[in-house]
Every structure is written in C-alpha cells, then in structure tokens.
C-alpha positions, 0 to 999 in steps of 0.5 A: 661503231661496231665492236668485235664478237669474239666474245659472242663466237666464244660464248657460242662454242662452249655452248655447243660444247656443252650440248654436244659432250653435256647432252644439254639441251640447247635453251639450257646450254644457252643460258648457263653460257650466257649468264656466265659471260655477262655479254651485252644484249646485243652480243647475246642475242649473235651468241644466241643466233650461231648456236640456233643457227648451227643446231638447225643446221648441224648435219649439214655443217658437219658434212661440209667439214668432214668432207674437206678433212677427208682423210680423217674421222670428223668425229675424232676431232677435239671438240673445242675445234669442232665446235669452233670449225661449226662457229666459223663455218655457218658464219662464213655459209649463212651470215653475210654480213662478216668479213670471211678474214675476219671469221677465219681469224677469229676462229684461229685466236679461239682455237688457240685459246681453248685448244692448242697453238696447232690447232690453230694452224689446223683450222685455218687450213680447214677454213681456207679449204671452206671458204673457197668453195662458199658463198663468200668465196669472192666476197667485195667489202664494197657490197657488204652490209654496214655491219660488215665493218667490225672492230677488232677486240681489245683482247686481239692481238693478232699479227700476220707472222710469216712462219716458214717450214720445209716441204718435207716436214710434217707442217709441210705435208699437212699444209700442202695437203690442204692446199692454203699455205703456200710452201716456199722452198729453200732454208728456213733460217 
C-alpha cells in the first residue's frame, strides 16, 4: 500500500522556498528540509525528485503559470503558493503516475496550510486552468501505473464543500475569470 506524499510535496516546497528567498543552493536546501521532516527513505527520495525535477525545469514551469495568471505579476505572487503552484504543476506536466485530483488537492490543503484558506481557492483555480491544457488532461485511472493508486494521509481531512457565491461578488468574478468554478445563479442561502 502506497501511503500518501504529502509530506514529501510539503517538504519539496519549503525547500524551493528556502532556495528561492534563502538563495540556497539546492543540495543544501534539501538536506536541511530533509533532516528536519525525518521522512521515510522512500518519501525523501520524491521529496528529492520534485525539487530536482522543478529546479531543471523552472523556467518553463514558471512560464506555463504565469501564462495562465496573466492579469498578474507571477513574480508577486506569495511564495509559499508559488512554490506549491511549482510542486503541483511538474507533478501534473512530468510525473504520470499521480492522479491529477490528487495532485490538485494536495496542493490546496498545502496551501491552506502554509498560506491562507483563499490561497487555497487560488490555486485550484490556476490548477484547473493547468490541467487542461496538460498531459493529464484526459487521464484514465485505468492506464496508470500501479502506484498511481496513493492512499490519502492521516492528516487529510479534506471534503468536498460545495460553497455558493454570487456572480457579482469578488470570488465570482475571479472564479469565472479562471473559468473552473462553475457559478450557480440564484440566492446563496
């Protein structure tokens, strides 16, 4: 059984955290992350694989997000969620074995963990807006690998919550600008 990476994605974006604002390099970043998250072997090494992964190709993960945000300075966005959107976006270009929901949801408990609950929320947006226009786009969990099959966390305790906002609203107009959300017309209550 395959048990769930959140703790290697977590321990991947304070890394590129810390090599981004830290000017770290990233052997160094990695190892101070790693010894400090005390992860399996097996967890380190994905730990390891992202940040690797990310850093060889930064410039073009980093030009696939600010194309979709771009109404927006990439580089103001915060950098927690940056680096989470860097995680969830190479896992969902370069690592086919994850489940795109997966990824994305990940990425949206992690952000509202190290950020802000609208962080959240931004980052599915962005997500969304990524993953149709990527290699998962019309994934099969029928065609994935094995290991495709990961196992929620015990610290996850997401749940779908259906949360309605009006069209006219700030969260409506940012919703329907990234076009993922679907907006239901009527009264919220």
């Amino acid at each position: 059984m395959i048990r769930s990476k959140r703790k290697a994605r977590e321990a991947a974006m304070r890394a590129l955290y810390e090599i981004e604002l830290g000017h770290t390099d990233t052997t160094t970043a990695l190892n101070v992350v790693l010894e400090e998250a005390k992860l399996t072997p097996d967890m380190a090494a994905y730990a390891e694989r992202l940040v690797r992964g990310i850093r060889g190709n930064i410039a073009t993960i980093d030009h696939r997000l600010a194309t979709i945000i771009h109404d927006y300075d990439y580089n103001r966005i915060a950098a927690v969620d940056r680096n989470v959107l860097r995680v969830a976006a190479y896992e969902l270009l370069e690592v086919p074995e994850i489940p795109p929901a997966v990824t994305i949801n990940e990425a949206i408990e992690i952000a509202k963990r190290y950020s802000t609950a609208e962080s959240g929320k931004f980052v599915n947006g962005i997500l969304g807006k990524l993953l149709q226009d990527s290699p998962k786009a019309d994934w099969d969990p029928a065609l994935a690998p094995p290991e495709a099959h990961e196992d929620p966390d015990e610290e996850c305790e997401s749940e779908v919550v259906e949360e309605v906002v009006s069209e006219a609203s700030d969260e409506g107009k940012l919703a329907s600008k990234f076009g993922v959300w679907k907006l239901k017309s009527g009264d919220p209550r």
